[in-house]
N, C-alpha and C positions, 0 to 999 in steps of 0.2 A: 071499355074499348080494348080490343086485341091488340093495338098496334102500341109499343114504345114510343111512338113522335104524337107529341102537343097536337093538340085539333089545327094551331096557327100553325106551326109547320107543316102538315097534310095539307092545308089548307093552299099556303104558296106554293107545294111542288103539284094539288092538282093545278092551280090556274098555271104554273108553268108547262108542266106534261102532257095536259089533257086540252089539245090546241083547234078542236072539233069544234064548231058551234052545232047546239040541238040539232040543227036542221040538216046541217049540212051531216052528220053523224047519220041519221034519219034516212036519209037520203041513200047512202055506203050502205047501211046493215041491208035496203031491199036491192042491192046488186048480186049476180050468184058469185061473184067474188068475194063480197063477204060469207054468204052461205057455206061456200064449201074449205075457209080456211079454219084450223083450230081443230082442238081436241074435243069429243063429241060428249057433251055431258050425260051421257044416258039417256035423253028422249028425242036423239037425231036432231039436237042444236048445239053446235059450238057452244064452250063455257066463252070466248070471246064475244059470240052474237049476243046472249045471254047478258054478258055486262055491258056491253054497247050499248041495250033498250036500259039497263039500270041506269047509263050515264046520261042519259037524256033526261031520265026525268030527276036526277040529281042536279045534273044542272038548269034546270028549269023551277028551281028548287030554293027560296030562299037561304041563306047562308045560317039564317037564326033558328029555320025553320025544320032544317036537318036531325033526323034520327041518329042513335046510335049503332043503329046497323047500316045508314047512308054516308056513316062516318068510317064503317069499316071496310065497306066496300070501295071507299075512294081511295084507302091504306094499304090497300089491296090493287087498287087500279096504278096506282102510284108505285109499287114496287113493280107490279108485272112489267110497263112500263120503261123502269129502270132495267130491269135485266134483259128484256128481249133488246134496248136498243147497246148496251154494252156487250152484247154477239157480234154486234156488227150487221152490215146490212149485206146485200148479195153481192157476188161477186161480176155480176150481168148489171141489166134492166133494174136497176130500185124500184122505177116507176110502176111494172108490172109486177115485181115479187109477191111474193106469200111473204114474204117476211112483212113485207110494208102494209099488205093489205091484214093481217092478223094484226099489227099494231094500230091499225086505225078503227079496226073493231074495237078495241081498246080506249076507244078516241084522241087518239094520236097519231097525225100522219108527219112521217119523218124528212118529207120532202116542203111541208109547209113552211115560209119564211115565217121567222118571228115577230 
């Protein structure tokens, strides 16, 4: 595993970070709000939409049943995560930003109560 943190600690900062349910994430990735935020991976899809379809079927995924590359990619969803929301969020609209809509590709929307 690429990442320094324990699988259990990955573990509690995805169920804390990653606040999407499958469907409702599912749901986001087919808006063109999700389509057109994020950095373009080279085949004209966000690396954000890209992980979004990851984190569905991750979390669709039993916890036993996880690979070690659905381990790294949650280590990975888990830091992006962390950094984009310690920028801070926009200075307008949260509700409509890019900032908010590229973190929910992520599976995290920053306006969802806990």
């Amino acid at each position: 595993m690429s990442s320094s943190k324990s699988r259990e600690e990955i573990w509690d900062e995805w169920r804390e970070l990653v606040n999407l349910q499958p469907q409702e994430l599912e749901d986001f990735l087919a808006t063109e709000e999700s389509e057109r935020v994020g950095a373009d991976s080279g085949d004209g899809e966000s690396k954000g939409h890209k992980s979004g379809r990851r984190i569905v079927e991750i979390k669709r995924t039993n916890k036993d049943d996880l690979n070690d590359d659905q381990w790294d990619h949650m280590a990975s969803v888990v830091g992006y995560v962390k950094r984009h929301k310690s920028q801070g969020g926009p200075d307008g609209n949260a509700e409509t930003s890019d900032w908010r809509y590229s973190l929910m590709n992520w599976g995290h929307d920053p306006l969802k109560e806990d």
